[in-house]
N, CA, C and O of each residue as an XYZ file, in Angstrom:
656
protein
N       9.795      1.890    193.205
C      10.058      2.922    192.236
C      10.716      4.085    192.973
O      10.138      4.561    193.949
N      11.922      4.583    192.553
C      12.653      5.438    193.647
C      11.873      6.804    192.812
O      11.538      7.085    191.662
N      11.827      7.475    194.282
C      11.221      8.808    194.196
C       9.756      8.935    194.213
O       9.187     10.026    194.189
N       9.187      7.856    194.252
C       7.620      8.076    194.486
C       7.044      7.367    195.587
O       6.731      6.196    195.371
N       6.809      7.927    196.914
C       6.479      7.930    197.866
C       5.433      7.191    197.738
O       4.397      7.509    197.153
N       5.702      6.016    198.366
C       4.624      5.162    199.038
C       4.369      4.880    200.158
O       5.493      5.348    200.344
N       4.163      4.701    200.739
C       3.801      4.679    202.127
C       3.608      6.044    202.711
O       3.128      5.880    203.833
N       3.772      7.372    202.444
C       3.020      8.632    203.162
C       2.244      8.648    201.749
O       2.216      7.976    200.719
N       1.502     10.040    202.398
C       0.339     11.041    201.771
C       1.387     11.283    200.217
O       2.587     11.449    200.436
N       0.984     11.295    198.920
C       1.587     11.663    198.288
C       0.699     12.065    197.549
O      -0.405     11.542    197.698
N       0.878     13.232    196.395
C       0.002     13.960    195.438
C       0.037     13.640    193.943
O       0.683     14.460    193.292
N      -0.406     12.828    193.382
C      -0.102     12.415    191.695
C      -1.005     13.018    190.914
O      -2.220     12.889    191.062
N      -0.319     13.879    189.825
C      -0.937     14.363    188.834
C      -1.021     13.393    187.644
O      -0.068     12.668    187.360
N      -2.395     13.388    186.817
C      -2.644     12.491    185.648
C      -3.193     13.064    184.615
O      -4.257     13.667    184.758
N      -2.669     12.994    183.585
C      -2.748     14.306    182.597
C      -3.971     13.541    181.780
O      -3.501     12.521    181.275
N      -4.858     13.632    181.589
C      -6.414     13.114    181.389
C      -6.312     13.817    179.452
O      -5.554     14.747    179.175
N      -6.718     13.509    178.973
C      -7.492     13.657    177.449
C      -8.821     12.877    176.766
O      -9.736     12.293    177.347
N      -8.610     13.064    175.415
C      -9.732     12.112    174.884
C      -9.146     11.086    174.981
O      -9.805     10.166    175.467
N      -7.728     10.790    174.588
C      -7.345      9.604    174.051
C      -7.161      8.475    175.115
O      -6.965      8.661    176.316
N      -7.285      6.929    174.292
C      -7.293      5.930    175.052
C      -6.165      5.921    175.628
O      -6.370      5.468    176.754
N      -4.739      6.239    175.460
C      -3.821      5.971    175.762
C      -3.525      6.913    177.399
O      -2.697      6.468    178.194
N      -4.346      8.259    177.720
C      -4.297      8.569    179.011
C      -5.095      7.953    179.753
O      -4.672      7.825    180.901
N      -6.250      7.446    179.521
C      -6.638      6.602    179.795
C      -6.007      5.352    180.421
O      -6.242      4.893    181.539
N      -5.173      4.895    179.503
C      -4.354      3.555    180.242
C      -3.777      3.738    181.138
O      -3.652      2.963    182.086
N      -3.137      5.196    180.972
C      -2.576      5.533    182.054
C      -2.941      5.297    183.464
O      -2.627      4.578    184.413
N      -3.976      6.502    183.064
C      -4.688      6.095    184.428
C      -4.906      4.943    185.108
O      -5.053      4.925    186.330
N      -4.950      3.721    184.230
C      -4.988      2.706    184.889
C      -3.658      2.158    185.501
O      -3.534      1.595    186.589
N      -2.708      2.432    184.598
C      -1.651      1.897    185.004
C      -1.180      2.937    186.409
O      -0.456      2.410    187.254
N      -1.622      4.420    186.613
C      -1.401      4.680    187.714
C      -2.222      4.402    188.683
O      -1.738      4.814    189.737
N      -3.306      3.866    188.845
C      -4.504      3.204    189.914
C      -3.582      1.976    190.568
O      -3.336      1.829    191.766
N      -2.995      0.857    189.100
C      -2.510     -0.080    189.528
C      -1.388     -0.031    190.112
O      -1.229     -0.969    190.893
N      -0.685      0.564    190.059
C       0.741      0.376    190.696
C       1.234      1.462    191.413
O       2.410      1.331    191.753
N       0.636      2.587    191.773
C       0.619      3.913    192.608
C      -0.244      4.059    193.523
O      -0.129      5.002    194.306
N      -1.328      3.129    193.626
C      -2.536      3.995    194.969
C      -2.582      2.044    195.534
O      -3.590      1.450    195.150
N      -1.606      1.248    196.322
C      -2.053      0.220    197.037
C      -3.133      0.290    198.198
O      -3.235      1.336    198.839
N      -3.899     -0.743    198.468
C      -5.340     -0.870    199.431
C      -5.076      0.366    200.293
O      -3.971      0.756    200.668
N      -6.034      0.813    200.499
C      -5.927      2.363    201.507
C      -4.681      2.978    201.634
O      -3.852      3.162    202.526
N      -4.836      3.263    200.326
C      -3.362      4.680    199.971
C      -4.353      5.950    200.233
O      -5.417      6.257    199.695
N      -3.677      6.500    201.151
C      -3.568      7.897    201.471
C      -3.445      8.847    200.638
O      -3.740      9.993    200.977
N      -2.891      8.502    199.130
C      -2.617      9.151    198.358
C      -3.244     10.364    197.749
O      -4.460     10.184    197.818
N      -2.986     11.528    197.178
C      -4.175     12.076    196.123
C      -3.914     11.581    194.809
O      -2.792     11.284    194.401
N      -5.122     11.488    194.067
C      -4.926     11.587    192.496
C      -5.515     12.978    192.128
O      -6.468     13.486    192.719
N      -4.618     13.726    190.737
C      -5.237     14.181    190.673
C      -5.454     14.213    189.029
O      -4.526     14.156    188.222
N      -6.458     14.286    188.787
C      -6.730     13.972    187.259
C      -6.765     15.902    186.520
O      -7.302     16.882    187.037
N      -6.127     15.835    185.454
C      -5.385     17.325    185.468
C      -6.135     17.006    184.104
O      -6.064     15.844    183.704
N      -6.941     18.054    183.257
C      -7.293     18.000    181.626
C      -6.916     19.564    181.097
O      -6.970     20.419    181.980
N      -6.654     19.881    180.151
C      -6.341     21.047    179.666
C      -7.130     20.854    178.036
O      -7.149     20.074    177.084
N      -7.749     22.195    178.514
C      -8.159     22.820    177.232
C      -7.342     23.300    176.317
O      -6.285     23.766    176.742
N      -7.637     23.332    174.536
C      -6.819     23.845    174.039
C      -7.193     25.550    174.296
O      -8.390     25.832    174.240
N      -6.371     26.492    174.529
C      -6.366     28.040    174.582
C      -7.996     28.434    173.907
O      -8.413     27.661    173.044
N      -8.617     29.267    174.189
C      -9.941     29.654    173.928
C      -9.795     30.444    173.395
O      -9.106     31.426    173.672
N     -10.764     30.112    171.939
C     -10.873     30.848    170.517
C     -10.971     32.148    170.444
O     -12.000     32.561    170.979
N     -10.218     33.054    169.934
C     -10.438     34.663    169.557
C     -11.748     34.737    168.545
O     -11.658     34.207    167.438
N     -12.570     35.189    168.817
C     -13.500     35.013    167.919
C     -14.158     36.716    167.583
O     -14.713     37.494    168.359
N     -13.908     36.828    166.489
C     -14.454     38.217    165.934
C     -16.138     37.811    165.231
O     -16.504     36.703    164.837
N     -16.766     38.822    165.243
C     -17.834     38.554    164.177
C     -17.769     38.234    162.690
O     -18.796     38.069    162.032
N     -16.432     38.142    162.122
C     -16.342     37.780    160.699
C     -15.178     37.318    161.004
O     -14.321     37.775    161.761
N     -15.205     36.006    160.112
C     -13.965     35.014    159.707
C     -13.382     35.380    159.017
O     -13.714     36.385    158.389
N     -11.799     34.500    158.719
C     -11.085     35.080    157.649
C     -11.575     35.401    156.098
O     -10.990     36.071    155.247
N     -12.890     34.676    156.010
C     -13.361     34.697    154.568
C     -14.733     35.604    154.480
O     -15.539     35.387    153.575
N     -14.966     36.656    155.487
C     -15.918     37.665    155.523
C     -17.099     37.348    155.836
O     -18.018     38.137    155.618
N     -17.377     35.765    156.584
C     -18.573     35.280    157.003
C     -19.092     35.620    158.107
O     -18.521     35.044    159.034
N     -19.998     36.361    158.476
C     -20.668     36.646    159.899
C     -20.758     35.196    160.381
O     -21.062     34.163    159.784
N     -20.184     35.588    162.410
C     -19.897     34.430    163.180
C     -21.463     34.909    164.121
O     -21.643     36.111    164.318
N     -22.477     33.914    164.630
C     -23.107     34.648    164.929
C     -22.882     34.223    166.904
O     -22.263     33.273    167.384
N     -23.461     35.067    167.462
C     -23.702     34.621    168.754
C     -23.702     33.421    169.718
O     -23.161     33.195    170.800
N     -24.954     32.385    168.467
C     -24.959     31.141    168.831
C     -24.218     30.378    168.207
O     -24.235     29.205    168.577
N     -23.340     30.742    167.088
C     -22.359     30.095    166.792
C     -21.046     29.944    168.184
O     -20.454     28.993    168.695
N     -21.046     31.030    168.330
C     -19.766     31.259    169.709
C     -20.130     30.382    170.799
O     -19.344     29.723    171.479
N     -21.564     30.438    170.922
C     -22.281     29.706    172.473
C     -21.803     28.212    171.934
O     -20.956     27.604    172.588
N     -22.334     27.659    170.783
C     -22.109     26.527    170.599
C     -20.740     25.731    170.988
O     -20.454     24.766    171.696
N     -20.013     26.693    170.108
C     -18.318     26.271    170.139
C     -17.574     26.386    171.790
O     -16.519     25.857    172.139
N     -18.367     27.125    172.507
C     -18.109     26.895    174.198
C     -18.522     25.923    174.364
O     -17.889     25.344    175.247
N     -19.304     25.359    173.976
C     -20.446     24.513    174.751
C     -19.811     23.236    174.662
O     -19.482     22.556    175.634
N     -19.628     22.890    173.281
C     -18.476     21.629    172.569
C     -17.262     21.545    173.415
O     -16.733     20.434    173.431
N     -16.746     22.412    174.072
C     -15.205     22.364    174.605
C     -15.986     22.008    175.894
O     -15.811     20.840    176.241
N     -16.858     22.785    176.736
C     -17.024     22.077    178.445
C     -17.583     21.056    178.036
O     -16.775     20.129    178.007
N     -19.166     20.597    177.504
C     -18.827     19.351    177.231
C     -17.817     18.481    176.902
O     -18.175     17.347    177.218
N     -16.433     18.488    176.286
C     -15.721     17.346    176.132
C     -14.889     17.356    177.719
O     -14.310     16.343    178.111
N     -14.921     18.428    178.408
C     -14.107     18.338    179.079
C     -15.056     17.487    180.367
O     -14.415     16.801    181.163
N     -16.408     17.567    180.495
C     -16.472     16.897    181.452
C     -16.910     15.102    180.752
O     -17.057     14.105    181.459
N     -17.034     15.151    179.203
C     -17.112     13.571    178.760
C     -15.704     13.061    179.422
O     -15.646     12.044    180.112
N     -14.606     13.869    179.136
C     -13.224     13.081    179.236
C     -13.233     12.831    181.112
O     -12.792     11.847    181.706
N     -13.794     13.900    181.638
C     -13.716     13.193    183.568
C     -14.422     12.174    183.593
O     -14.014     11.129    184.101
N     -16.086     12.350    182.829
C     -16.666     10.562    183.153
C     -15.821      9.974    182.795
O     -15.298      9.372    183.733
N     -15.351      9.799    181.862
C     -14.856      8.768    181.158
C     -13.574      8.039    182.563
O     -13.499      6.912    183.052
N     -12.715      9.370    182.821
C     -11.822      9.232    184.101
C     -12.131      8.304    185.181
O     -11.523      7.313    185.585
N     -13.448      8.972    185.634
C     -14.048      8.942    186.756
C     -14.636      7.026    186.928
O     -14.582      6.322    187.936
N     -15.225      6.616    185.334
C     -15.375      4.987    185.554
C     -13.950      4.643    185.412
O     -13.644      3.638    186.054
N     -13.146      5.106    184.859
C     -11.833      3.987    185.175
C     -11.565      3.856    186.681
O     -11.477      2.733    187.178
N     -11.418      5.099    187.514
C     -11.762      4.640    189.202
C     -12.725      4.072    189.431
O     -12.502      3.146    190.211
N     -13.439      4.128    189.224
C     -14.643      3.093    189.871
C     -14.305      1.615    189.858
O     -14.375      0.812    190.788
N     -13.887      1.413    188.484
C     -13.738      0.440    188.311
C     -12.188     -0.680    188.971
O     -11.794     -1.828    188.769
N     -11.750      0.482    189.790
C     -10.701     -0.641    191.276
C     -11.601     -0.557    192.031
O     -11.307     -1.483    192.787
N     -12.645     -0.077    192.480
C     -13.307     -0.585    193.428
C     -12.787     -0.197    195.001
O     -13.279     -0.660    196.030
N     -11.587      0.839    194.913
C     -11.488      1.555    195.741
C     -11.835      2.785    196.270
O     -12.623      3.385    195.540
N     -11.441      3.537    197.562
C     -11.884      5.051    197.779
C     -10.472      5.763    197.700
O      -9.533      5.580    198.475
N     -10.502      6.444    196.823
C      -9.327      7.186    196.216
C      -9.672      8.684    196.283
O     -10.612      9.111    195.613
N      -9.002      9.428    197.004
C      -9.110     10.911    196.952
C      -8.901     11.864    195.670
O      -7.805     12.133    195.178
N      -9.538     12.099    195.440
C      -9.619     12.436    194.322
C     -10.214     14.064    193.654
O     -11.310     14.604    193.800
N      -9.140     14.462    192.992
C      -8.768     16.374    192.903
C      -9.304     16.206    191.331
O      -9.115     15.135    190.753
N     -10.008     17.359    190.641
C     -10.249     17.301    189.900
C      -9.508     19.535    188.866
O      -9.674     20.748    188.991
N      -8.950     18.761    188.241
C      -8.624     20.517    187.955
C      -8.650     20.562    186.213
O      -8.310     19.505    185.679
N      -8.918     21.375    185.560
C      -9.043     21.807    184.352
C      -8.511     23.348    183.758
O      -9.091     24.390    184.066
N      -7.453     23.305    182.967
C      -6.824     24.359    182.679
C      -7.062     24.880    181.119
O      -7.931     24.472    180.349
N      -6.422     25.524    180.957
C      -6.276     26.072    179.335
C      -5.386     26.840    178.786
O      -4.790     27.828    179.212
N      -5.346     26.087    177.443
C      -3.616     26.795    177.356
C      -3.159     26.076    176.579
O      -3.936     25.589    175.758
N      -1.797     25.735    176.519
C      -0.685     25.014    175.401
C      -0.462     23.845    176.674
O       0.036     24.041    177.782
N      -0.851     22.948    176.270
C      -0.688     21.699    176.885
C       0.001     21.495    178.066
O      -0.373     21.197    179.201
N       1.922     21.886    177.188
C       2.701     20.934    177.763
C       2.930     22.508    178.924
O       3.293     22.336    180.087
N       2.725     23.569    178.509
C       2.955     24.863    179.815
C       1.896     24.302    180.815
O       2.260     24.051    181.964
N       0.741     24.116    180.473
C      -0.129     24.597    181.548
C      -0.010     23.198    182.433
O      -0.305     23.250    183.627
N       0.467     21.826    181.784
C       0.704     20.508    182.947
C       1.825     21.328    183.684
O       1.495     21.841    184.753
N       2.866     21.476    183.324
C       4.392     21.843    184.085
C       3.805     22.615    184.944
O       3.339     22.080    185.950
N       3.677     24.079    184.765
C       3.005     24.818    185.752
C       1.901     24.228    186.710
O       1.951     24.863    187.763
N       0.864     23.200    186.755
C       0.110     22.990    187.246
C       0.808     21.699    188.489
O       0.362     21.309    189.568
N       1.372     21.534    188.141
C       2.141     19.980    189.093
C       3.186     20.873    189.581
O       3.147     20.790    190.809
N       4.242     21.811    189.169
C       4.768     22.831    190.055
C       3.767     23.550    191.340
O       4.057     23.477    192.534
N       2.595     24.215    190.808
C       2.329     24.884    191.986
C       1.137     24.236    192.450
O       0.267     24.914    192.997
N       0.967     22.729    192.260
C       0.735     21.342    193.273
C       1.305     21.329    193.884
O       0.916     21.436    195.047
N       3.037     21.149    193.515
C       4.144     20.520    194.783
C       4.180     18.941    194.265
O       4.948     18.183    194.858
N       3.336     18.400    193.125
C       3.341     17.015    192.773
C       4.249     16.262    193.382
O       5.289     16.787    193.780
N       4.045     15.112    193.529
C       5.156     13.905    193.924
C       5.520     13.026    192.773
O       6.633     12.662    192.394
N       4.393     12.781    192.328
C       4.646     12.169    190.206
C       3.831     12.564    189.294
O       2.648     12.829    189.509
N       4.347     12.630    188.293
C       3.288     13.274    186.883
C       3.320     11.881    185.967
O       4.274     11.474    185.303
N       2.136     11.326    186.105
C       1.667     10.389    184.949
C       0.911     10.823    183.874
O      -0.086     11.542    183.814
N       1.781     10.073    182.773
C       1.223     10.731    181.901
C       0.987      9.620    180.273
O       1.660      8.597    180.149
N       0.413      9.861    179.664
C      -0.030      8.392    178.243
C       1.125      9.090    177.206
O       1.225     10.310    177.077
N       1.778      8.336    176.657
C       1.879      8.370    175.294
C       1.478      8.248    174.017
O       1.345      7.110    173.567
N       1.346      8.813    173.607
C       0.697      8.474    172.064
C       1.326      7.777    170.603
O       0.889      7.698    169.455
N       2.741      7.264    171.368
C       3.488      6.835    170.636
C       3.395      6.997    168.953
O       3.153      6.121    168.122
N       3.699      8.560    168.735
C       4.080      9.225    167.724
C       5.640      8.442    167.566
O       6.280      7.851    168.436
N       6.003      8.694    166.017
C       6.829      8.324    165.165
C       8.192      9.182    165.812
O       8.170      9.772    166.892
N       9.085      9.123    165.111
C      10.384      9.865    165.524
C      10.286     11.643    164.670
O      10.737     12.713    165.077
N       9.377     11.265    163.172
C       9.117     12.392    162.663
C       7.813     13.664    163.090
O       7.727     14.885    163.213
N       7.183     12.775    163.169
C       5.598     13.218    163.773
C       6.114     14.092    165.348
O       5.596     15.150    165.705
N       7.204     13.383    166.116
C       7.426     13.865    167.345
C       8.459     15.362    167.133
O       8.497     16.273    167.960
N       9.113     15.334    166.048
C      10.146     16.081    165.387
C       9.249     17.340    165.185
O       9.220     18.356    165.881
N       8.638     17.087    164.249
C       7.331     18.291    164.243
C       6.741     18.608    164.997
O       7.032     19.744    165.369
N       5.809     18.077    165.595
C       4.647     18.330    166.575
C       5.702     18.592    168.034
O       5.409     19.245    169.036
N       6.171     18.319    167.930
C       6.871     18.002    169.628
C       5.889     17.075    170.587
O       4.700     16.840    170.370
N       6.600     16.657    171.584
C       5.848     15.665    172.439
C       5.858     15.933    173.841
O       6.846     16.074    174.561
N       4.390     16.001    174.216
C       4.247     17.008    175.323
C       4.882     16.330    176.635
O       5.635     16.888    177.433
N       4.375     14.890    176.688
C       5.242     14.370    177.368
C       6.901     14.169    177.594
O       7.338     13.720    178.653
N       7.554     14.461    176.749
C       8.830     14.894    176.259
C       9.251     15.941    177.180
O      10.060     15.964    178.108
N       8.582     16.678    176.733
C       8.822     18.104    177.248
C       8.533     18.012    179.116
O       9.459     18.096    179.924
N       7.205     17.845    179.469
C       7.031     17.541    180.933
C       7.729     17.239    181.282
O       8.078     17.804    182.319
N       8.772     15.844    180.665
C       9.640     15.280    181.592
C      11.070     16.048    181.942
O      11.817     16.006    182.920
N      11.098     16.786    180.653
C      12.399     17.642    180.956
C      11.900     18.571    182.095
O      12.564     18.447    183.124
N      11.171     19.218    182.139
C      11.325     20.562    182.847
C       9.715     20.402    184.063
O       8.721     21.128    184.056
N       9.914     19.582    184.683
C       8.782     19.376    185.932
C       9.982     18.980    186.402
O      11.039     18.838    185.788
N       9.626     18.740    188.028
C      10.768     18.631    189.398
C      10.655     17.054    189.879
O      11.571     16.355    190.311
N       9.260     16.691    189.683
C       9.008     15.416    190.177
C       9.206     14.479    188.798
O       9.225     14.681    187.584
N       9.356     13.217    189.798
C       9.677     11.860    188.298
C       8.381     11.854    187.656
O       7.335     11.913    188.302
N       8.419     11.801    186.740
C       7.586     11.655    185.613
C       7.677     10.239    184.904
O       8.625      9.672    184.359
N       5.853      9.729    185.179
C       6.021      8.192    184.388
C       5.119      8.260    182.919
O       3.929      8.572    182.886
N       5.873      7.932    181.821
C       5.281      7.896    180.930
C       4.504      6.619    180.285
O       5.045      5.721    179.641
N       3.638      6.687    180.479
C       3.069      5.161    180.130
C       2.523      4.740    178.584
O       1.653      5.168    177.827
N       3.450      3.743    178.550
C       2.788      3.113    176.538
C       1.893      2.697    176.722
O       1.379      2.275    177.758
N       1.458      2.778    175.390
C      -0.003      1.781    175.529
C       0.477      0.834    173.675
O       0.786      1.224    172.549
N       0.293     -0.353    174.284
C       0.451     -0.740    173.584
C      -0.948     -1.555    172.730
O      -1.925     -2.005    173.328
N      -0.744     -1.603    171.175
C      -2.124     -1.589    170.466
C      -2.353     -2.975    170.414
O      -1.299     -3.594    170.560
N      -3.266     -3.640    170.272
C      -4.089     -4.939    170.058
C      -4.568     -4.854    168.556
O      -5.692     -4.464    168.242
N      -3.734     -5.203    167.784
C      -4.026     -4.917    166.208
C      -4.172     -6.367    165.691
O      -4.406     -6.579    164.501
């Protein structure tokens, strides 16, 4: 694969979520990016969505209370460290010793990956698709889309394809 250093030390960012499809990723970057005692780093990258402005009354004049706020923190670090286990057995499961960086950001997705594999120095950004429609991608935009335009290193986007 030209441009992704194999044989030295190289640094791979893996853009981690709920979904199965970063997930695959990950596998598909275990399998074909870190061969028997790769030197390599992984680094499994998750981003929060931006953290809630929260006033004591909602738009509809409902007192928000305290432990309402605690809760709604609580829901976001919990998912964020369900989605590393979740990470963390897909390594296990090569059965190798893989160096392994763990970082968590927050923010608008596709800013806070770019920025985060920039001031890595990344060597590749893997990343899942969610294989959105041509319209769905039109609207929403596609973060992977975007990564690939404007990050420095090659960027692999990995399908996942469904078992229906």
């Amino acid at each position: 694969m030209e441009g992704v250093k194999m044989n030295t030390e190289s640094k791979i960012v893996v853009a981690v979520d709920e979904s199965k499809e970063s997930m695959h990723a990950l596998s598909w970057c275990l399998s074909n990016l870190f061969p028997h005692n790769s030197k390599n780093t992984l680094v499994l990258l998750y981003v929060k969505p931006p953290p809630n402005v929260y006033t004591s009354f909602d738009a509809a004049g409902y007192m928000f209370s305290s432990d309402v706020i605690a809760t709604l923190d609580k829901y976001g670090s919990d998912l964020v460290n369900s989605v590393m286990l979740r990470a963390e057995a897909v390594i296990r499961s090569y059965g190798t010793n893989i160096n392994v960086e763990r970082i968590t950001g927050s923010g608008d997705a596709k800013d806070v990956i770019c920025s985060v594999v920039e001031k890595l120095r990344a060597d590749t950004l893997v990343m899942g698709s969610h294989g959105y429609g041509f319209i769905k991608r039109a609207l929403l935009g596609s973060v992977s889309d975007y990564c690939a335009k404007h990050v420095k290193c090659p960027v692999v986007i990995v399908k996942h394809t469904d078992d229906k």
